[in-house]
C-alpha positions in Angstrom: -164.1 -80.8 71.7 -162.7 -77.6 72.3 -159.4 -76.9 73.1 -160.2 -74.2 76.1 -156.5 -73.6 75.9 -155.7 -72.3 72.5 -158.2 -69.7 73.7 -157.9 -68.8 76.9 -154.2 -69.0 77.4 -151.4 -68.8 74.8 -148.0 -70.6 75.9 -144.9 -68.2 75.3 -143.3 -69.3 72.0 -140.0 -68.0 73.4 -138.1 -70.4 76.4 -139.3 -68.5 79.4 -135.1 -68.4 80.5 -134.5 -66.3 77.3 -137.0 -63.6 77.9 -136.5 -60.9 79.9 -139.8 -60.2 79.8 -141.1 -63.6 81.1 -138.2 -63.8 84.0 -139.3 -59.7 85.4 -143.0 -60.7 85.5 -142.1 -64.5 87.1 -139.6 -62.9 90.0 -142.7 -60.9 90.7 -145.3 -63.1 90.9 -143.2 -65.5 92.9 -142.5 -62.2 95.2 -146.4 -62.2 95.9 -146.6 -65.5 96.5 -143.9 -65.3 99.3 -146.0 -62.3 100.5 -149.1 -63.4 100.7 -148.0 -66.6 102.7 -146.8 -64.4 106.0 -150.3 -62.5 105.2 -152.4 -65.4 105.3 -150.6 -67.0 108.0 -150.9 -63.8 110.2 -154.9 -63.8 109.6 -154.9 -67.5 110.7 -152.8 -66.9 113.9 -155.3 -64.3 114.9 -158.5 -66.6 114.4 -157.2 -69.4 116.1 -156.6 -67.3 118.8 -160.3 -65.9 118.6 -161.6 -69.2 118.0 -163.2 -68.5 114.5 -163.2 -72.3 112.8 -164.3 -71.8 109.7 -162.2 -68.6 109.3 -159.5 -70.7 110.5 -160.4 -73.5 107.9 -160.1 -71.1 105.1 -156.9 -69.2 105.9 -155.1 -72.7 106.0 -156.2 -73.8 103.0 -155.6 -70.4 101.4 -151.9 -70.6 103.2 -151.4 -74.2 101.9 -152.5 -73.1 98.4 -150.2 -69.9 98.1 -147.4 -72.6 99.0 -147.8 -74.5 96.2 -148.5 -72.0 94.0 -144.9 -70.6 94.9 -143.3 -73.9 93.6 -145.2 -73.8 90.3 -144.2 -69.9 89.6 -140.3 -71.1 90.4 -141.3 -73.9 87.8 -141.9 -71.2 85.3 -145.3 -71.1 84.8 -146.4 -68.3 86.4 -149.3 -67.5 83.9 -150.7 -70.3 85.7 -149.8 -69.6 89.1 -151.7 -65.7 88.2 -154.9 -67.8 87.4 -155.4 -69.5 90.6 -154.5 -66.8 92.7 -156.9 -64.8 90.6 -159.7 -67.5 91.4 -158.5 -68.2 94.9 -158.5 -64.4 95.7 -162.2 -64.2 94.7 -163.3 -67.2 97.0 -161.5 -66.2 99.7 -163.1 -62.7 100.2 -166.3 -63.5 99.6 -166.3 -66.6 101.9 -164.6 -64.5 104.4 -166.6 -61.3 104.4 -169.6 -64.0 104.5 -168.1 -65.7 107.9 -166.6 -62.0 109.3 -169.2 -59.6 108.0 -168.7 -56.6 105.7 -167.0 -54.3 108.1 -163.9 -57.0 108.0 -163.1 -54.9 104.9 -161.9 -58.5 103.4 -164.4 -57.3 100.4 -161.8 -54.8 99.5 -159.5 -57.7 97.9 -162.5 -58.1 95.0 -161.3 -54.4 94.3 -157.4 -55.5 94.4 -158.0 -58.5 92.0 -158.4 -56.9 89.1 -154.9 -56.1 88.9 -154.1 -59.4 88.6 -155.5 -60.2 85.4 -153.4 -56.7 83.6 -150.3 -58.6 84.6 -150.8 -61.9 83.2 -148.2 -62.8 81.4 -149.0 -63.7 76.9 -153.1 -64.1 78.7 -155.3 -63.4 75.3 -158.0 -60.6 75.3 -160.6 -63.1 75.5 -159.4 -64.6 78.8 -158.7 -61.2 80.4 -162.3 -60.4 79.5 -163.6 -63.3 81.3 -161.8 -63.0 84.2 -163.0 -59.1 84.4 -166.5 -60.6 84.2 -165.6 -62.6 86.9 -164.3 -59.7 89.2 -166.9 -57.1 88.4 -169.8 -60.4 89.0 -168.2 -61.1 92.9 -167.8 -57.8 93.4 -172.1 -56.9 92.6 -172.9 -59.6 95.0 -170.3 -58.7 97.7 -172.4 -55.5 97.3 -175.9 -56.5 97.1 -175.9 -59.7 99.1 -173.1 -59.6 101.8 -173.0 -56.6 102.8 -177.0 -56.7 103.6 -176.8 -60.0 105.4 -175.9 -60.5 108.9 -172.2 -62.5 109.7 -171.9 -65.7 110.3 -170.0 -64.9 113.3 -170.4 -62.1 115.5 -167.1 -60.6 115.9 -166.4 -58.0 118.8 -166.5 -54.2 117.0 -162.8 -53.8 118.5 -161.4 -56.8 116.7 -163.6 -55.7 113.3 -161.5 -52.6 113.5 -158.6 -54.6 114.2 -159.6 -56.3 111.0 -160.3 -53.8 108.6 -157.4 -51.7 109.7 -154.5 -55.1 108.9 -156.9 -55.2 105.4 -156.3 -51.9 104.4 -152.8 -51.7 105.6 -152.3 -55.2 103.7 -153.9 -54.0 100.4 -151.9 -50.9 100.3 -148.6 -52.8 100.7 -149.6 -55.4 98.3 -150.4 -52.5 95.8 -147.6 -50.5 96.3 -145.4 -53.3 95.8 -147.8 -55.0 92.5 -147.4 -51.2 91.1 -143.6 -51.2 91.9 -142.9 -54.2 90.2 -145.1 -53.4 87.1 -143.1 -49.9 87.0 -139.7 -51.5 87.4 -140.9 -54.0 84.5 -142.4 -51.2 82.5 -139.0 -48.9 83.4 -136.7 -52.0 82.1 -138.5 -52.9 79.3 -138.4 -49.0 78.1 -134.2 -49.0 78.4 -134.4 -52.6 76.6 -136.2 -51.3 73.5 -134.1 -48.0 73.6 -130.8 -50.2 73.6 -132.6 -52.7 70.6 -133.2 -49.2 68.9 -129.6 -47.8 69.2 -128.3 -51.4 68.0 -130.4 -51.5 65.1 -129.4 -47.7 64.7 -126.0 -48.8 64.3 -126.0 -51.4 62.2 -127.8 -49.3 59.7 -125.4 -46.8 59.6 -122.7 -50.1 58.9 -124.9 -50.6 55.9 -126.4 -47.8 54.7 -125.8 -43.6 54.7 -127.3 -41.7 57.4 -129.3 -39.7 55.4 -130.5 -43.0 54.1 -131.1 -45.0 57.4 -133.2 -42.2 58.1 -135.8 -42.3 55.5 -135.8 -45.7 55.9 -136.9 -45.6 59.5 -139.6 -43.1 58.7 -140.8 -43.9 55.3 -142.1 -47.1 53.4 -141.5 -48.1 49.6 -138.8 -47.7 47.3 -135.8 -45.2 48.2 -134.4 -44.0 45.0 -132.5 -40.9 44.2 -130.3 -39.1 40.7 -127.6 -37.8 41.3 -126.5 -35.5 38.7 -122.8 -34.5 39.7 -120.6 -37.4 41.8 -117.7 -39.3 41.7 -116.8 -43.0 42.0 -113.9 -44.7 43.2 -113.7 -48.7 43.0 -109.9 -49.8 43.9 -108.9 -53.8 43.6 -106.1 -55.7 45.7 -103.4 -56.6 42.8 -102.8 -60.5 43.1 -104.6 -60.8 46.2 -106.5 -63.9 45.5 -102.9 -65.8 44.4 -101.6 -64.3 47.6 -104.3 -65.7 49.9 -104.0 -68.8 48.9 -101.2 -69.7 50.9 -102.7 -68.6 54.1 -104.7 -69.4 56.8 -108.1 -68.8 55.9 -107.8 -66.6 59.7 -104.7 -64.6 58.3 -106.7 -64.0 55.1 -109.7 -62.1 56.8 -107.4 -60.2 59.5 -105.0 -58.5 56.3 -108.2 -58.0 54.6 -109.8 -56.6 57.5 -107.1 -54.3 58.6 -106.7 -52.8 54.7 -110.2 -51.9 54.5 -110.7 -50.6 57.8 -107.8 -48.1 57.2 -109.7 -47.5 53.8 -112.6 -47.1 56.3 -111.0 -43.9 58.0 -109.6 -43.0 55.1 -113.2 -42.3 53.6 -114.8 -41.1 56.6 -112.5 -38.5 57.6 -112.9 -37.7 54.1 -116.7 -37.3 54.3 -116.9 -39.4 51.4 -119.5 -42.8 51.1 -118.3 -46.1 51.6 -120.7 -47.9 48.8 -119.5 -51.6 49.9 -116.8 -54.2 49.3 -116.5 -56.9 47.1 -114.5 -59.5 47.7 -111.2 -58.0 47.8 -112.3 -54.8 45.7 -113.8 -51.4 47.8 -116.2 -49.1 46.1 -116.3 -45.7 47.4 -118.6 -42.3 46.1 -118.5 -39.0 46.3 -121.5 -36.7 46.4 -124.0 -38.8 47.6 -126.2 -38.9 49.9 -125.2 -35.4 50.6 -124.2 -33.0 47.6 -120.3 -32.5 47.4 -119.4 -29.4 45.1 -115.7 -31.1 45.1 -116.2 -34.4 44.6 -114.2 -35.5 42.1 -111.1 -33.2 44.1 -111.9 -35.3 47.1 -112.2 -38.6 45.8 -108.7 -38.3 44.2 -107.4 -37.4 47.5 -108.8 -40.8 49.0 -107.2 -42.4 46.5 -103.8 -41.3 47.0 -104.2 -41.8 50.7 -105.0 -45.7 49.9 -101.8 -45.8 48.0 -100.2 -44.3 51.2 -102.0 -46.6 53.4 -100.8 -49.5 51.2 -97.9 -48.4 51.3 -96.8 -47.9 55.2 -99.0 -51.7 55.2 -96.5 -53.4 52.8 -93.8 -51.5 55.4 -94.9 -52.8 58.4 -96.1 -56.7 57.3 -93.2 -56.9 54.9 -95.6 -58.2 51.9 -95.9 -56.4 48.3 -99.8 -55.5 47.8 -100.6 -53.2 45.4 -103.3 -51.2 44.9 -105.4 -50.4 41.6 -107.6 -47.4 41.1 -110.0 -46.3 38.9 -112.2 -42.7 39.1 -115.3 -41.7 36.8 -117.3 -39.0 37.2 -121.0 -38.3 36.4 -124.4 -39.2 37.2 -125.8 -41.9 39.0 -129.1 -43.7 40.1 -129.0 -44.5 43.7 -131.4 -46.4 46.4 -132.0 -49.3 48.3 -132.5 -53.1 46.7 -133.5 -56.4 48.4 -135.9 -57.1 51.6 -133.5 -59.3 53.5 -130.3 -57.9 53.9 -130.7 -54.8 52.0 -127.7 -52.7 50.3 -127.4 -48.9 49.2 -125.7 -49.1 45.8 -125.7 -47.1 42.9 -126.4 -47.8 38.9 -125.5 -46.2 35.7 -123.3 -45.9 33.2 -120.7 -43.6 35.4 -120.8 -46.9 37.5 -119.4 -49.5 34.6 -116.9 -47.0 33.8 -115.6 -46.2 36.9 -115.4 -50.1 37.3 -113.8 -50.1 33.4 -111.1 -47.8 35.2 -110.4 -50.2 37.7 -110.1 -53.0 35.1 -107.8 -51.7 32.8 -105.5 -49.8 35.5 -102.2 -50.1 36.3 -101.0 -51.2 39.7 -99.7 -48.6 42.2 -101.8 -45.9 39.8 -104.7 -43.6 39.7 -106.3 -44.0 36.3 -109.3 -41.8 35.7 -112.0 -41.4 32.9 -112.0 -37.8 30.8 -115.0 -36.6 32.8 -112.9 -36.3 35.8 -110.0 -35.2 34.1 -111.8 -32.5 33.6 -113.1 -31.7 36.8 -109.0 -32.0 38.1 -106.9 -31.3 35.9 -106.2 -27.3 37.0 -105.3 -29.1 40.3 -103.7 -31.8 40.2 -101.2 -33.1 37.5 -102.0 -35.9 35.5 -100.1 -38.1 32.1 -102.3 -39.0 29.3 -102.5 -42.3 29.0 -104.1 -41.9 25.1 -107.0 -43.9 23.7 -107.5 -47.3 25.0 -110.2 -49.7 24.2 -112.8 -50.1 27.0 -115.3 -53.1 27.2 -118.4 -51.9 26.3 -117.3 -48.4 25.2 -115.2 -48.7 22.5 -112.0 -46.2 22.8 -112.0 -44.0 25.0 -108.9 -41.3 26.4 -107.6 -41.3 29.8 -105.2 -40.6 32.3 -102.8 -40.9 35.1 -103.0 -38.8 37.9 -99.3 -38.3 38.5 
């Protein structure tokens, strides 16, 4: 057999009390439902008092079933609600205008019913289109049959434009108040997506540069750059790991929080880019995204305000971290690896040897590679360290900034 469900109506596959979508649209239809009772009950008042059976027959059953469909909307299902109000809405004007006659204006709700099926809530194409076909189908035959027969009752002409007046007044209000709440929705939903945007604005900027989160927004495919001229700064916690080990695993994260934040500032007031952080060990650049013509000048400076900032650290948590540093300069491939959680890092020779630096520094020093010796050394003085042997590069010469 088939399942008319799977077609016609698709359950939400989020829990209706975590979608804000889900709860806007069921305050609203539970909003018309509370409506429409008054209104049906008003129409029913006024036939019992004309004596009008069968109108009054079909108000109280429309009365009884806008009742209960109030309970099932507050039970969450309010796509389900939509549909028999949808289906009730259509019986009830066309048996009405039938028993009232056409100037009633109760033909008037065919019109008002195709709203309904635009706010169904997760309804599929297919069962939008049906209940279209459905609409358009009473409305031809209000038009072409109804309003050429005579009424079942023959209602005084007064009363009629009693009638047609409490329609119109009715469907206007209903209207105003459908619109309203698919505006407010609409309006809510707009801020909602703005917000998400800004979020996941920021944390792209936590991750990546700006210049960077920007392409990635707009463009698809690898992100890749060379970078011809930069600098590269990767600085290591002396003895950290021996010293965590005695701590709360807590205490750990705060110190190691609070160093690298400062190293955080430290780099942005800088304009330098924070590349990432691994484990206890920070990796900053130079020159990239944005071209720096004093890169390897700058980067020096961040590194002496890390020793600073270590330091006045030491100072204030009575402890003895130390800080070593190690600077390269040169060129660099840069871009974006991974699908799921993604990183902006950079490769390259310059890389390993501004890591080779690090490695073979001493604690409490700057230790930089001849390439940026040469870019500093008219500005800031440095202390040959001489030729040491590097992994990977054999011997090379470098030095101290002092």
């Amino acid at each position: 057999m088939i399942n008319a469900k799977k077609y016609l109506f698709v359950k939400p596959k989020v829990a209706p009390k975590l979608d804000p979508h889900f709860a806007r649209t069921n305050k609203g239809v539970q909003m018309g439902m509370l409506y429409s009772i008054p209104a049906h009950l008003f129409s029913l008042i006024l036939f019992i008092y004309f004596e009008l059976p069968w109108l009054i027959i079909i108000n109280a059953l429309s009365t009884a079933v806008y009742v209960l469909l109030y309970f099932v909307s507050r039970t969450n299902r309010n796509h389900t609600a939509l549909l028999f109000t949808a289906l009730e809405g259509k019986a009830f004007a066309l048996s009405v205008t039938y028993f009232a006659g056409w100037e009633s204006g109760y033909y008037l709700w065919l019109v008002f019913e195709v709203l309904i099926i635009f706010i169904g809530y997760r309804w599929t194409p297919l069962s939008k289109g049906l209940l279209l076909l459905l609409s358009f189908s009473c409305l031809i035959f209000a038009v072409s049959v109804l309003k050429q027969v005579a009424p079942y009752y023959q209602i005084d002409p007064n009363l009629l434009d009693l009638i047609y007046i409490f329609n119109l007044f009715n469907l206007m209000l209903t209207a105003s108040v459908v619109f309203y709440i698919l505006s407010k929705s609409s309006e809510t939903a707009e801020i909602h997506l703005h917000r998400a945007h800004k979020r996941t604005r920021e944390l792209l900027l936590n991750i990546l540069p700006a210049k960077i989160a920007d392409r990635l927004e707009k463009q698809t495919g690898v992100i890749a750059d060379s970078f011809s001229e930069i600098s590269i700064l990767f600085c290591d916690l002396v003895g950290f790991t021996r010293f965590s080990d005695s701590l709360p695993a807590e205490d750990v994260v705060k110190i190691l929080n609070e160093i690298f934040t400062g190293f955080d500032r430290i780099v942005l007031s800088l304009g330098l880019e924070k590349i990432k952080t691994i484990g206890d060990g920070y990796m900053v650049a130079a020159g990239i995204p944005e071209k720096m013509e004093n890169h390897a000048f700058v980067i020096v400076e961040c590194a002496q305000q890390m020793l600073t900032f270590i330091e006045d650290f030491n100072r204030e948590y009575e402890i003895n971290l130390q800080l070593r540093l190690g600077i390269n300069s040169g060129n660099v491939v840069a871009g974006i690896i991974g699908a799921n959680k993604f990183t902006y890092d950079l490769w390259g020779d310059t890389v390993n040897v501004a890591a080779r630096m690090e490695s073979h520094g001493v604690p409490g020093k700057i230790h930089i590679s001849q390439a940026t010796h040469n870019l500093i050394q008219e500005s800031y003085p440095t202390q040959s360290r001489g030729e040491i042997t590097v992994k990977g590069k054999g011997n090379m010469e470098t030095y101290f900034v002092e």
